[in-house]
C-alpha positions as CSV (number, residue, x, y, z in Angstrom):
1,X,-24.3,-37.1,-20.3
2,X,-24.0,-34.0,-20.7
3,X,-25.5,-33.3,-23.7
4,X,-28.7,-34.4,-22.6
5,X,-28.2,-31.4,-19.6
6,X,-27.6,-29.0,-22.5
7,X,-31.0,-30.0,-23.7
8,X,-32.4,-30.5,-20.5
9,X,-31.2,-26.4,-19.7
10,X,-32.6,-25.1,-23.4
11,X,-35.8,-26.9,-23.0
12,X,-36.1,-24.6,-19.3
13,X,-35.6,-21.4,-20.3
14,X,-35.1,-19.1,-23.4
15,X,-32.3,-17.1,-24.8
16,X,-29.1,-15.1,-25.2
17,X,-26.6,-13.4,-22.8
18,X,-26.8,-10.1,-24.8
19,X,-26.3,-7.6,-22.0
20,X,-29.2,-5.6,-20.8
21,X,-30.1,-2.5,-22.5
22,X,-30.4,-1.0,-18.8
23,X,-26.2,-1.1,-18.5
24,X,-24.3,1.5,-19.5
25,X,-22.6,0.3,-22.9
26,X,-23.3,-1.1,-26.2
27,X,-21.6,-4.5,-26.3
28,X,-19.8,-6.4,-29.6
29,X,-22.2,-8.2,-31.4
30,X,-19.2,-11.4,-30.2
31,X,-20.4,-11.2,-27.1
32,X,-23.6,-11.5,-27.7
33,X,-24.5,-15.2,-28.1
34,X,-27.7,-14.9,-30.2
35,X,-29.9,-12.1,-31.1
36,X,-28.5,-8.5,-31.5
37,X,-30.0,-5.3,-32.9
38,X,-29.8,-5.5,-37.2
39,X,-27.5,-3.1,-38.1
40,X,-27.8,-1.2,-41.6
41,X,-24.7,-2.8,-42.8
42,X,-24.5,-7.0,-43.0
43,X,-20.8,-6.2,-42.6
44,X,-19.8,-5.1,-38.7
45,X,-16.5,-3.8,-38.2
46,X,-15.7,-2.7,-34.1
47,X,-14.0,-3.7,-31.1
48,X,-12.4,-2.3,-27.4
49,X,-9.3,-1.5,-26.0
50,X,-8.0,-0.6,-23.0
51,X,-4.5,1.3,-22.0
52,X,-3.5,1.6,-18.2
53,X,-1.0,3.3,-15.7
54,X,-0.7,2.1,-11.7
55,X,1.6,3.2,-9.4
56,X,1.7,0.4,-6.6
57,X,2.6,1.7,-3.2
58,X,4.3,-1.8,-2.3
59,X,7.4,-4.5,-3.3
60,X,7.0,-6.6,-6.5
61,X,10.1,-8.6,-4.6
62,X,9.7,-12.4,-5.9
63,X,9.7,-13.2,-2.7
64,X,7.4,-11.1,-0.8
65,X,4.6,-13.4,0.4
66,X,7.9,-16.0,0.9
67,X,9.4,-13.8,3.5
68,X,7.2,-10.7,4.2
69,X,8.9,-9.6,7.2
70,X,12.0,-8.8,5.3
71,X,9.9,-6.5,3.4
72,X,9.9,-2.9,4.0
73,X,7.3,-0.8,2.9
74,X,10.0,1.6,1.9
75,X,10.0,4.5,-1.2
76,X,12.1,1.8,-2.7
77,X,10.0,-0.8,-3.2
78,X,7.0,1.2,-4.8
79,X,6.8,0.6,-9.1
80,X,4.9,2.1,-11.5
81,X,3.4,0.1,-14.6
82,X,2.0,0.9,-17.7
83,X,-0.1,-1.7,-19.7
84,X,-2.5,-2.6,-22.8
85,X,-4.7,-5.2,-21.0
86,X,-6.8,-6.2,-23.8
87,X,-7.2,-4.5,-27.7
88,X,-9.8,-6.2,-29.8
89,X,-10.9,-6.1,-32.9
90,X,-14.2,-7.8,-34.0
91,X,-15.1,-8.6,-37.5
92,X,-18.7,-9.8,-38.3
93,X,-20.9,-10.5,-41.0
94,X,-24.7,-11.2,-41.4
95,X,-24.9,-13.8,-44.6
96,X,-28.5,-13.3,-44.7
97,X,-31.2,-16.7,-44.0
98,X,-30.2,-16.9,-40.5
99,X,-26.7,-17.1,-41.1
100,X,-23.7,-15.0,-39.5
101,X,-20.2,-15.2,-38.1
102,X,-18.1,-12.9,-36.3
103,X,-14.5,-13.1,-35.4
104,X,-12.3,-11.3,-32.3
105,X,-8.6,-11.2,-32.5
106,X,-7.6,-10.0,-29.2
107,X,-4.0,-8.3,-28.3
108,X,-3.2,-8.5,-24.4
109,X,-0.8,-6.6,-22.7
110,X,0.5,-5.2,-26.4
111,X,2.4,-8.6,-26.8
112,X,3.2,-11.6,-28.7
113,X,1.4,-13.9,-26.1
114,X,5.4,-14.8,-24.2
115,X,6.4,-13.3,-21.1
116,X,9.5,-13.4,-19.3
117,X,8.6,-13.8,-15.6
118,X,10.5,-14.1,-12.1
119,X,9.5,-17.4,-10.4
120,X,9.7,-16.9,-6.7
121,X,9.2,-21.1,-6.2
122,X,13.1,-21.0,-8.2
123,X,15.0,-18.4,-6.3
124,X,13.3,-15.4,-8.2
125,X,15.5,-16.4,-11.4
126,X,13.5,-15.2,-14.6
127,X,12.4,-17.5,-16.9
128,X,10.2,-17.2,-20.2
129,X,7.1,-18.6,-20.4
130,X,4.5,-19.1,-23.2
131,X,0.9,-18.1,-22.0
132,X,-0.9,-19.3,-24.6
133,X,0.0,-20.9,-28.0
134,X,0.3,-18.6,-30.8
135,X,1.5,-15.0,-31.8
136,X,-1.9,-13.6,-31.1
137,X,-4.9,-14.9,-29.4
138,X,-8.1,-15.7,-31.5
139,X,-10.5,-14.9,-28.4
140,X,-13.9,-16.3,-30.9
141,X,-14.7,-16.9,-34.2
142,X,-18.0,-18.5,-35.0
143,X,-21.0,-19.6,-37.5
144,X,-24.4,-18.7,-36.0
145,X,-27.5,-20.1,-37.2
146,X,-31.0,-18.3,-36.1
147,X,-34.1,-20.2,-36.4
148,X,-36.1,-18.3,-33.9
149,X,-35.2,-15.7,-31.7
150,X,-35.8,-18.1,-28.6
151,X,-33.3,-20.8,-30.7
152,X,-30.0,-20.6,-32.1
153,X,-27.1,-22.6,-32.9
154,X,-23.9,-21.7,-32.8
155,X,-20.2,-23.6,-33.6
156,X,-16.8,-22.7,-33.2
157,X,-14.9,-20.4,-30.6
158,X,-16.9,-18.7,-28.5
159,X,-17.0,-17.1,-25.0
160,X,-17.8,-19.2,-22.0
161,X,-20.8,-16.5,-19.8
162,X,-19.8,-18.4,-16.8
163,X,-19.8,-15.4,-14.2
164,X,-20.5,-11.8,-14.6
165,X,-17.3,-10.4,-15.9
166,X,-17.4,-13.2,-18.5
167,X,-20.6,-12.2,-19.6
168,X,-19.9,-8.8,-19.5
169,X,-16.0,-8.0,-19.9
170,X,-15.9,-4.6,-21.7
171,X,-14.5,-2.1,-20.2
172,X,-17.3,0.3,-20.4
173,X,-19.3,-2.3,-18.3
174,X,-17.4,-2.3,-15.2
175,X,-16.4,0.9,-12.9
176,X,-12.7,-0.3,-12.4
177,X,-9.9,0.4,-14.1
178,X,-9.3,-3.3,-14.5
179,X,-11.6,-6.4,-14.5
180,X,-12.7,-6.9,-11.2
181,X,-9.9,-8.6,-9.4
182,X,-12.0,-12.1,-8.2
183,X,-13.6,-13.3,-11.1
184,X,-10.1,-12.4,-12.9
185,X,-8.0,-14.3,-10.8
186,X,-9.8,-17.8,-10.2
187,X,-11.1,-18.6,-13.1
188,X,-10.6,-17.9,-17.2
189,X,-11.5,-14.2,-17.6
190,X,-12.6,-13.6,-21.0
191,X,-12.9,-17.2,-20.8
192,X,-13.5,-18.8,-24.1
193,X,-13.4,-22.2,-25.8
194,X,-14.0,-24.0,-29.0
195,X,-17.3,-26.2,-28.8
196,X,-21.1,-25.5,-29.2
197,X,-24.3,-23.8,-28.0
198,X,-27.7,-23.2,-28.2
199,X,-29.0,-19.9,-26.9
200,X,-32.5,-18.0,-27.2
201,X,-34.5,-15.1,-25.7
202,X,-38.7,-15.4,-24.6
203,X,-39.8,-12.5,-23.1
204,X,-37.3,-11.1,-19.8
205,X,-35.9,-14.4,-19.6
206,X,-32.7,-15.5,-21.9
207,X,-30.4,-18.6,-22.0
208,X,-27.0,-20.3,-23.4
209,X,-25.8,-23.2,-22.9
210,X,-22.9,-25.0,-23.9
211,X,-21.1,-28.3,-25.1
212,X,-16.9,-27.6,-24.6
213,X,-13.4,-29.2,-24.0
214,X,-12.8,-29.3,-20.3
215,X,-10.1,-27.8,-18.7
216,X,-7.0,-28.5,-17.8
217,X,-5.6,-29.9,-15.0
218,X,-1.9,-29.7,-15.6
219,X,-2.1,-26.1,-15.2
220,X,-4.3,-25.7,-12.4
221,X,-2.3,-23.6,-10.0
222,X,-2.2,-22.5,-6.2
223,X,-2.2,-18.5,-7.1
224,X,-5.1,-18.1,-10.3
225,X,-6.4,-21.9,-9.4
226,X,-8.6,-22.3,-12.8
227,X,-7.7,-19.3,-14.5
228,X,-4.9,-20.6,-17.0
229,X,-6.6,-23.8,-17.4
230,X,-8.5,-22.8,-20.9
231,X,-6.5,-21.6,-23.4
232,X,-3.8,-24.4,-24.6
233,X,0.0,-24.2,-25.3
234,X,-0.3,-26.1,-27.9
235,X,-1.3,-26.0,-31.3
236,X,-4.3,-27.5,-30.7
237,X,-6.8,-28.2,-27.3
238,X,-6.5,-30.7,-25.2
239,X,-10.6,-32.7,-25.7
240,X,-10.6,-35.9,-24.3
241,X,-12.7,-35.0,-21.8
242,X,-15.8,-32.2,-22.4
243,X,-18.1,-30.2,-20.1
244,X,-21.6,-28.2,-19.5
245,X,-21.8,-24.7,-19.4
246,X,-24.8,-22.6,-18.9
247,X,-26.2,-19.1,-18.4
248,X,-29.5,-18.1,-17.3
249,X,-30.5,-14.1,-17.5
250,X,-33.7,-12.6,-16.2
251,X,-35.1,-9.0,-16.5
252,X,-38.7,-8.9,-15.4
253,X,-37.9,-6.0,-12.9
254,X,-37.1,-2.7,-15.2
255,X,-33.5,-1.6,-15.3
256,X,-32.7,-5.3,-13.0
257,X,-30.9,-8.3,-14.6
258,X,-30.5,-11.5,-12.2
259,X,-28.1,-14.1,-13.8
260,X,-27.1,-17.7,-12.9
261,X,-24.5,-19.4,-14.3
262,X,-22.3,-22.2,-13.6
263,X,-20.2,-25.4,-15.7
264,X,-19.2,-28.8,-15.0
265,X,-16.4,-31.4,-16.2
266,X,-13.9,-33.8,-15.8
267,X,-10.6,-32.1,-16.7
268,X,-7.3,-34.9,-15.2
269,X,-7.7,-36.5,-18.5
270,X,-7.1,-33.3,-20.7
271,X,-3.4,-34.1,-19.9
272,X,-0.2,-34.7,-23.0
273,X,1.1,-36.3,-20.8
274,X,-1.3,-39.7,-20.4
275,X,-1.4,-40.9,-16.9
276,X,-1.1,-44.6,-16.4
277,X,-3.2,-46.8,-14.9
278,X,-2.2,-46.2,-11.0
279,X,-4.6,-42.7,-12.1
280,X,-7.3,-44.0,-13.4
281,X,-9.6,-43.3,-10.8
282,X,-8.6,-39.6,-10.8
283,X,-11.4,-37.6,-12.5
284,X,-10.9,-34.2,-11.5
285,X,-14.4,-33.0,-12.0
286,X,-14.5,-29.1,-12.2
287,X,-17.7,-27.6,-10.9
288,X,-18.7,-23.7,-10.9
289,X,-21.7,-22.3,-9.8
290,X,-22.0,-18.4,-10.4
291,X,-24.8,-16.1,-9.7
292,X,-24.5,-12.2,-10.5
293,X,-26.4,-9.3,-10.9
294,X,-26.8,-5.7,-12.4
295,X,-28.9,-2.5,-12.3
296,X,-29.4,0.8,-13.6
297,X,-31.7,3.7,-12.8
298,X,-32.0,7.2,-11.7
299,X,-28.3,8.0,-12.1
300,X,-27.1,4.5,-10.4
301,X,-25.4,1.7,-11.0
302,X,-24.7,-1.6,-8.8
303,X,-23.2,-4.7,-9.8
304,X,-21.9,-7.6,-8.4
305,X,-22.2,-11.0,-7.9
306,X,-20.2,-14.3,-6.4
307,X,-18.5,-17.5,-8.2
308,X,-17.6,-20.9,-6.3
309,X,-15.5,-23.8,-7.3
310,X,-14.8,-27.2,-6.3
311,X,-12.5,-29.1,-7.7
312,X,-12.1,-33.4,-6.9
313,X,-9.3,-35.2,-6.4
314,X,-7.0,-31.9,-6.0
315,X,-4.5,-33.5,-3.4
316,X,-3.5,-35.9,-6.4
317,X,-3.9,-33.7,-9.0
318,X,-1.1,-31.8,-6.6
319,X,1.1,-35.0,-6.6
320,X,1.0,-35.6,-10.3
321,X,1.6,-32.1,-11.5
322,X,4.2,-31.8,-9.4
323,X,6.1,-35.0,-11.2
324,X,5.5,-33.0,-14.5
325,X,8.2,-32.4,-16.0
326,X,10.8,-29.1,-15.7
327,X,9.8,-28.1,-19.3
328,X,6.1,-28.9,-19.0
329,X,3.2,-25.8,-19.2
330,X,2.2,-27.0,-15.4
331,X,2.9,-23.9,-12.7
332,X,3.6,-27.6,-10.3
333,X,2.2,-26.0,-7.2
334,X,-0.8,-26.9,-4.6
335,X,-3.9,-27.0,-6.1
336,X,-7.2,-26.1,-3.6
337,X,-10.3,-28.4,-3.5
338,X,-12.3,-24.8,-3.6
339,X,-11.9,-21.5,-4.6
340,X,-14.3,-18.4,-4.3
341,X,-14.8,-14.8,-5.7
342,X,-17.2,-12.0,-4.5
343,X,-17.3,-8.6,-5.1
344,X,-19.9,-5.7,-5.4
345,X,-19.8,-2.0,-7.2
346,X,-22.0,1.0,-6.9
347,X,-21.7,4.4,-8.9
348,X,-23.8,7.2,-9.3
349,X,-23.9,9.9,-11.9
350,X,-23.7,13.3,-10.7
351,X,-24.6,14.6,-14.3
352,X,-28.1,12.9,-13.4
353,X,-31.0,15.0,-14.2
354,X,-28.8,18.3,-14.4
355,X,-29.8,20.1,-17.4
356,X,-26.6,21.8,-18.6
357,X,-25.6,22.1,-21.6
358,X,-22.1,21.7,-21.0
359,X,-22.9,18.3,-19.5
360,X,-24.8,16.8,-22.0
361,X,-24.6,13.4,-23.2
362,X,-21.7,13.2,-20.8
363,X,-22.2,10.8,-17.5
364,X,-19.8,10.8,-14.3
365,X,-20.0,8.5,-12.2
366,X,-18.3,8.1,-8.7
367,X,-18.3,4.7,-7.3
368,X,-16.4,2.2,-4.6
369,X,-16.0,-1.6,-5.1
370,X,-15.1,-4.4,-2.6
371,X,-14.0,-7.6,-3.5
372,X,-13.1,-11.0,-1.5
373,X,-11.1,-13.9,-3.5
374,X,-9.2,-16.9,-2.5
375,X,-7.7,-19.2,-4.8
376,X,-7.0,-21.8,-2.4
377,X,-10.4,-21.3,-0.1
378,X,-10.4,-24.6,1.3
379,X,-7.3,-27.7,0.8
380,X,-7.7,-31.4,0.4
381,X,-5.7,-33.0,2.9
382,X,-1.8,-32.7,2.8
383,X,-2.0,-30.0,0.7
384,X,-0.6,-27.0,2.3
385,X,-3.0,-24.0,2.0
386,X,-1.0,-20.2,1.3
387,X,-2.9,-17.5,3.2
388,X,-2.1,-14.7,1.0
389,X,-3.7,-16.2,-1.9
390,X,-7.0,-14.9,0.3
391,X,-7.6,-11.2,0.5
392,X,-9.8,-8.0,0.5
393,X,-10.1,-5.5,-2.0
394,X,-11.5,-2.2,-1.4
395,X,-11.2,0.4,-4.3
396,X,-13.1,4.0,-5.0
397,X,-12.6,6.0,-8.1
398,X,-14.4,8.1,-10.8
399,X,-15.5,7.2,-14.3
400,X,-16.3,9.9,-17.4
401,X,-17.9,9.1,-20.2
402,X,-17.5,12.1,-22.2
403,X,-19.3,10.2,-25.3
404,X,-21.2,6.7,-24.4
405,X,-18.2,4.5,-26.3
406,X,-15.5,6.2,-24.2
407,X,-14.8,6.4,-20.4
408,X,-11.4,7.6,-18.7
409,X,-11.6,6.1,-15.6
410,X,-9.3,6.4,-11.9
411,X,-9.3,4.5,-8.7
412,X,-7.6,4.2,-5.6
413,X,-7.3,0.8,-4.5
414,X,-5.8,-1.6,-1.3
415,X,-5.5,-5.3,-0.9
416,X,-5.6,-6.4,2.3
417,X,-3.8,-9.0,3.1
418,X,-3.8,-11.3,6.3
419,X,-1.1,-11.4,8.7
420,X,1.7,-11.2,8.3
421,X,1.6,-10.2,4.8
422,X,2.0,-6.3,3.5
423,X,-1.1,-4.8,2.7
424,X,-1.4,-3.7,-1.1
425,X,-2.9,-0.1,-2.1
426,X,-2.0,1.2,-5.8
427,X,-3.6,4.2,-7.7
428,X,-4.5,3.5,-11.5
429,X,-5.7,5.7,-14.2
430,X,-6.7,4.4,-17.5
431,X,-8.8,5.3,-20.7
432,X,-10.9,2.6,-22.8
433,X,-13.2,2.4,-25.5
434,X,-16.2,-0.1,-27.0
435,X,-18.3,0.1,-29.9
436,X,-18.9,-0.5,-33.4
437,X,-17.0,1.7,-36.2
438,X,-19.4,0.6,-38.5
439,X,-23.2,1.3,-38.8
């Protein structure tokens, strides 16, 4: 089934989710599904990495959406963190015929991939938790074959385009000083998978699509809904279900890409723990549509765009993760029937068409963002729905890009929360860089 709506996509439309020269950053050549500027060298060494600083004006308490009004917003309750979100290094190599690979082996949060966390749903006691199996996280490594530039095949591990950050997570291509909260919290973000695709280019109109493992549903969870449902605890992913994923990019209208996006597939049976028969007619089909957009142009840039989600069968998917077991991967808590992300960014430059020498080659951009995301948009019945999983983000902030590869970037942002929850503002500064080292 679905891979004749693989076909059915590739056959519509033609090729690649390389981002649009318009945007303000070269991208790794692993993020760019098919066709890529030839470099001099067949042998591409790069990568990105980010390094962070917030100062939260609110309680981290593990229980402050339990009881918020025992929650003061008091000098004691601010924190300050400092964090290495993502550090990636990209290996890739052009064999010549048509034939490539590249690789990514990506370093979050400067760790081993373990965490020790406080679980507010068992009395804020801390407990350690593996988030993904393995000492570091392979984020893709691939064999690419090109035929044509509006065909080419790809296998292995690979980035799933579903959404714009997805498509488009470097840091140099959003304003932020992290990946925009929505996309990041309710789905996979980078989100990527061991499978398949086919991908192309034909004039201002590019495609990929997709043939991967489904997701999860043991670790669907009330607070990131789909996002820690991709990569496995295990030594090995979870297949015994697979799903469609596709993106569709246009850029007839100069400096102006519109994107579409979206996946499907069944994801109770990815289970270790094999349901009996009283499940069987629990399918848990997973379906995301996605639709995003940037541009660029005299000294601007906007972005933005909107994900949804519906998931079947969540009030028993509920039920049965909640009957996991103590030791299992499963977060056990209400899983929504729907889930939604929407956000928007605009900068502009105010080196634009200034002349200086002092300023040249250098871009500044000051922007504001606004972002709307709930995990747990809409319940199946008897599954109770948790407000402040739903909020507002408003953020403003500068970024510098004293050389294209490198920005330093600050924001000043708030969550708002609804009632009776505390609001949420934090100032961030960071400093990030993406490119090739090699030419």
């Amino acid at each position: 089934m679905f891979e004749k709506l693989l076909l059915s996509i590739a056959a519509l439309s033609a090729a690649t989710t390389v981002s649009a020269a318009s945007e303000q950053a070269d991208t790794s050549a692993a993020t760019q599904p098919s066709t890529y500027a030839k470099p001099a060298s067949r042998f591409q060494v790069g990568g990105y990495g980010e390094a962070v600083y917030s100062y939260n004006f609110f309680s981290d308490a593990w229980n402050r959406y339990k009881t918020p009004e025992t929650i003061a917003s008091t000098k004691n309750d601010r924190h300050g963190r400092v964090d290495l979100p993502h550090v990636v290094i990209f290996l890739g190599y052009d064999f010549g015929k048509g034939w490539s690979m590249g690789t990514e082996i990506e370093f979050e949060h400067g760790g081993t991939e373990s965490a020790v966390e406080m679980e507010d749903d068992e009395g804020g006691e801390y407990e350690s938790e593996v988030e993904r199996g393995g000492e570091v996280a392979l984020e893709q490594f691939w064999l690419q074959k090109r035929f044509t530039n509006a065909l080419n095949l790809r296998v292995g591990h690979m980035i799933v385009p579903v959404g714009g950050t997805n498509a488009h997570h470097m840091p140099t291509e959003f304003f932020g000083v992290y990946r925009p909260a929505g996309d990041n919290t309710i789905i996979p973000c980078t989100w990527h998978e061991t499978g398949i695709s086919v991908s192309g280019t034909a004039g201002d109109w590019s495609y990929e699509a997709m043939l991967v493992p489904g997701l999860d549903s043991d670790r669907f969870g009330r607070e990131g809904w789909a996002a820690d449902a991709a990569g496995s605890p295990y030594e090995f992913k979870i297949a015994n279900a697979m799903a469609g994923a596709f993106r569709i990019d246009n850029r007839s209208v100069k400096g102006l890409r519109l994107s579409v996006s979206g996946y499907a597939g069944n994801t109770f049976s990815n289970t270790l723990s094999h349901p009996n028969q009283t499940w069987d007619d629990v399918k848990g089909t997973l379906s995301i549509g996605a639709f995003d957009f940037a541009y660029s142009g005299h000294g601007v840039i906007a972005r933005g765009g909107v994900i949804y989600g519906h998931l079947t069968n969540s009030d028993q998917i509920t039920i049965y993760n909640k009957k996991l077991r103590a030791d299992s991967p499963s977060p056990k808590t209400n899983v929504a029937s729907d889930a939604i992300s929407a956000g928007v960014e605009i900068g502009y430059d105010i080196f634009n068409g200034m002349n200086a020498r002092s300023t040249a080659g250098q871009r500044f951009y000051i922007f504001s963002r606004w972002d709307y995301y709930d995990s747990m948009f809409k319940t199946a019945g008897g599954v109770l729905k948790y407000d402040w999983c739903g909020r507002n983000r408003i953020a403003a902030g500068v970024n510098w890009y004293p050389i294209k590869q490198v920005v330093v970037k600050g924001e000043y942002s708030i969550g708002l929360m609804r009632s009776p929850f505390n609001n949420e503002p934090s100032v961030s500064v960071g400093v990030a860089y993406a490119g090739f080292f090699t030419r």
